[in-house]
C-alpha positions in Angstrom: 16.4 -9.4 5.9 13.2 -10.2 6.8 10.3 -8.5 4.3 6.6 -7.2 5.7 4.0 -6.4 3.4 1.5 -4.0 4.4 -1.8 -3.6 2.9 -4.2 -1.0 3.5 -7.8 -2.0 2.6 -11.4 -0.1 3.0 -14.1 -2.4 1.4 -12.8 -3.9 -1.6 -12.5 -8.1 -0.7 -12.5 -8.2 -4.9 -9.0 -6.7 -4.9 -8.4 -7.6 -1.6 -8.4 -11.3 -2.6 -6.5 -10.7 -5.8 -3.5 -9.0 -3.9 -3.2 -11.8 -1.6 -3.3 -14.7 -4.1 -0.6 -13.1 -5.5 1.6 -12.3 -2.2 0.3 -15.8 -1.2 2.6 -17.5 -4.6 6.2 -15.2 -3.9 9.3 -16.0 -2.3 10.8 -13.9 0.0 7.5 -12.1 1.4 7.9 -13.1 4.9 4.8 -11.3 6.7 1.8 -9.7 5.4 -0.2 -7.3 7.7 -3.6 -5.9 6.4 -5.0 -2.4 8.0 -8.3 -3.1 7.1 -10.7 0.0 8.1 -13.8 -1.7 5.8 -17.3 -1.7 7.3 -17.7 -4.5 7.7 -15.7 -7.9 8.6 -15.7 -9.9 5.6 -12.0 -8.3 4.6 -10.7 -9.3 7.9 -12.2 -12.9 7.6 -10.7 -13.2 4.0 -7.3 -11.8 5.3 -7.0 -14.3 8.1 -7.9 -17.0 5.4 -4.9 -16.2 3.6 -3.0 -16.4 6.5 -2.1 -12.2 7.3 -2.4 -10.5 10.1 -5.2 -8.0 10.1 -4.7 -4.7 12.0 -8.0 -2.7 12.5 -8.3 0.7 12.1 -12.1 2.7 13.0 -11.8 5.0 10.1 -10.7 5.1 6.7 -7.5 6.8 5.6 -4.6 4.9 4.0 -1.7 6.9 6.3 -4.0 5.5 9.5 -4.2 2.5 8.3 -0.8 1.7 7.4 1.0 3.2 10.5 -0.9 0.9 12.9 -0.2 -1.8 10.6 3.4 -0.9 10.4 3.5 -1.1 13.9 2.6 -5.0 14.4 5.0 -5.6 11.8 8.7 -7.3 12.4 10.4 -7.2 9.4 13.4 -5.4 8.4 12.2 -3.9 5.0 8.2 -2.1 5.2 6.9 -2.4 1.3 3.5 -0.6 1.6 1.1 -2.3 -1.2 -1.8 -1.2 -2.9 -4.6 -3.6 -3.3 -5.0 -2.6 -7.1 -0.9 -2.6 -7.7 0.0 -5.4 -9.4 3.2 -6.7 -7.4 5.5 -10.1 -9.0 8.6 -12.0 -7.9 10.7 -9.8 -9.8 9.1 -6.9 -7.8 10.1 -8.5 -4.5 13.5 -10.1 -5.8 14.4 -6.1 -7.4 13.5 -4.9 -3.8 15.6 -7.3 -1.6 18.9 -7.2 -4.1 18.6 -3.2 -3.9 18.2 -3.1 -0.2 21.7 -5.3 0.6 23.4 -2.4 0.3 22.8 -0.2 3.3 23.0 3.2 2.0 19.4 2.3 0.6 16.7 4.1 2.8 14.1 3.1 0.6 12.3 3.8 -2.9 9.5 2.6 -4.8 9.1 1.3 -8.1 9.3 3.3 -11.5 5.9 3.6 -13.0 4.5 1.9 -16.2 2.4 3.8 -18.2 -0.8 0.7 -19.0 -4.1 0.3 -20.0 -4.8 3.9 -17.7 -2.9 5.9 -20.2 -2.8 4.6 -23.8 -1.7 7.7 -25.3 0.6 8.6 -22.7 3.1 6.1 -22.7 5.4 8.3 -24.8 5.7 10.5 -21.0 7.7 6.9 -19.3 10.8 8.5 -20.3 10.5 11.7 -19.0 9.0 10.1 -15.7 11.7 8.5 -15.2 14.5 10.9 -15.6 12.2 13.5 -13.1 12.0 10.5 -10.8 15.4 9.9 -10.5 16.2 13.2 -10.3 14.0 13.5 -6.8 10.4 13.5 -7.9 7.4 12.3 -5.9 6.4 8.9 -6.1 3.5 7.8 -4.9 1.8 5.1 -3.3 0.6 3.1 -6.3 4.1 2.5 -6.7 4.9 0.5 -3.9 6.0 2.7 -1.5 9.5 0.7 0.4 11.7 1.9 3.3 13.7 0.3 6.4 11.9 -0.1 9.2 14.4 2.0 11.0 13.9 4.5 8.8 10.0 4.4 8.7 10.3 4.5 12.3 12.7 7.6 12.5 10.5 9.4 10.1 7.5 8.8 12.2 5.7 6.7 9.5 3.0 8.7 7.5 1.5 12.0 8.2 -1.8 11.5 9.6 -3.5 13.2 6.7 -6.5 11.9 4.7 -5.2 12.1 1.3 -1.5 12.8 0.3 0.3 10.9 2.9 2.3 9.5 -0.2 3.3 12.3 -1.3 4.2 13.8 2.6 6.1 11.0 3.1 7.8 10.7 -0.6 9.2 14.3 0.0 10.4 13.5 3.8 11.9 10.5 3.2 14.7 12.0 0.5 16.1 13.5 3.2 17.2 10.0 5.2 19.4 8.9 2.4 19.9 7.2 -0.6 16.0 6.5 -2.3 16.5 4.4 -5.4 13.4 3.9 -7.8 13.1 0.1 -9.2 12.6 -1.8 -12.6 10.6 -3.3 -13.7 8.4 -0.7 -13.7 4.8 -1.3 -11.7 1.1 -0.9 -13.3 -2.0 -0.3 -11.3 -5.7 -1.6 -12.2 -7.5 0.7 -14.5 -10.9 0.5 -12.7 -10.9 4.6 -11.8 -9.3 5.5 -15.1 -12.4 3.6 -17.2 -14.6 5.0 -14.8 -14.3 8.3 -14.6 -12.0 8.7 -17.8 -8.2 8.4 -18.5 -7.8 12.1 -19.0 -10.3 13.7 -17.1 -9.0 11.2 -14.1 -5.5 12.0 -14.8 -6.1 15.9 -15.3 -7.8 16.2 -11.5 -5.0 14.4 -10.0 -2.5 16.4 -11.5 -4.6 19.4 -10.2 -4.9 18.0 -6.8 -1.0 17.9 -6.8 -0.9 21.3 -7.5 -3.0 22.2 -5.1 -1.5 20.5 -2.7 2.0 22.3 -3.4 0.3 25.7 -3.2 -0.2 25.0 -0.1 -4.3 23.6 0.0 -4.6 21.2 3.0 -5.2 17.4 2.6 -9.2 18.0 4.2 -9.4 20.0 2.0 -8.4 17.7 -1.1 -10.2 14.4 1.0 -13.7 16.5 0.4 -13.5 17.4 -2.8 -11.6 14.2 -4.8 -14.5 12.0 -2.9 -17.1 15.0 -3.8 -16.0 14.8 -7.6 -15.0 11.2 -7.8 -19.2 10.0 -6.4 -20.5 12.7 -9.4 -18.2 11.0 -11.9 -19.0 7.9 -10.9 -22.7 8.4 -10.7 -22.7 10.0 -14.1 
């Protein structure tokens, strides 16, 4: 099985760079396919540096991005990857010894509670058991499906925020998702920024919003509106 990772990137070359050192040093990543949407070309440049292909996309929005990506790439297994997701061999070797057996739609990768949430680590257990049980994983957990699949599914909703989530819900319904150890951290930059639990507490209501039925515009204006006041604070 051949493995494409796909990157979606919008003006970060810091963690752009980091991301790819690391794919650069693991076996068993056979193609790696930025959708860079950044203003300006010095992602794309560092990308083709590394050796990816870059796939341009005219505005930001990670669903966007990672479609037209997904549709240069040629490998069997899609792993969709976070610039600020940390991602090691035992990440990719997890992934291709689950995906041998082809009931496996696809999956992602439990979550480790890190330096984000230091006095929330005590919730892993319980996130696990309500992920295996068919909760929503997102895309800082390095979001994984066959590219049958992914195509069958008609990738990501074309939405500006929750695509992740759209697409963790659909793709329960094409078979057997399995969730994967070890578990996978993501950078803390947005959690020191605008603080663990006031970060964590508008996500969660952003979720909720989202389930009532609020639309992903909707969402898009007001997580940018409140994260630029945090950050500018």
């Amino acid at each position: 099985m051949r493995l494409s990772i796909i990157v979606p990137i919008w003006n970060d070359p810091t963690a752009l760079r980091a991301i790819l050192t690391t794919l650069a040093s693991l076996r068993g990543v056979d193609e790696i396919i930025v959708g860079d949407a950044s203003t300006s070309g010095e992602s794309a440049q560092l990308a083709r540096d590394f050796g990816a292909t870059v796939v341009r996309s005219e505005k930001p929005g990670r669903g966007q991005q990672m479609n037209a990506a997904a549709a240069a790439a040629t490998g069997d297994i899609l792993l969709f990857q976070h610039a600020d997701t940390e991602l090691r061999q035992e990440h990719i070797d997890s992934l291709r010894l689950a995906m041998n057996c082809e009931h496996v739609c696809g999956g992602a990768f439990h979550r480790k509670f890190d330096a984000r949430h230091p006095s929330l680590t005590w919730l892993e257990g319980w996130n696990r058991m309500l992920l295996e049980a068919g909760g929503t994983v997102f895309g800082d957990q390095s979001i994984f499906a066959r590219r049958s699949v992914f195509l069958r599914m008609g990738g990501f909703a074309d939405f500006r925020l929750m695509e992740d989530v759209d697409f963790s819900r659909r793709l329960l319904r094409e078979g057997r998702r399995v969730l994967l150890d070890p578990p996978i951290a993501t950078g803390a930059r947005h959690h020191e920024k605008g603080g663990s639990w006031r970060t964590s507490l508008r996500n969660g209501a952003m979720l909720v919003l989202y389930y009532a039925g609020a639309s992903p515009d909707f969402l898009h204006a007001w997580y940018y509106r409140r994260w630029t006041t945090a950050s500018a604070a």
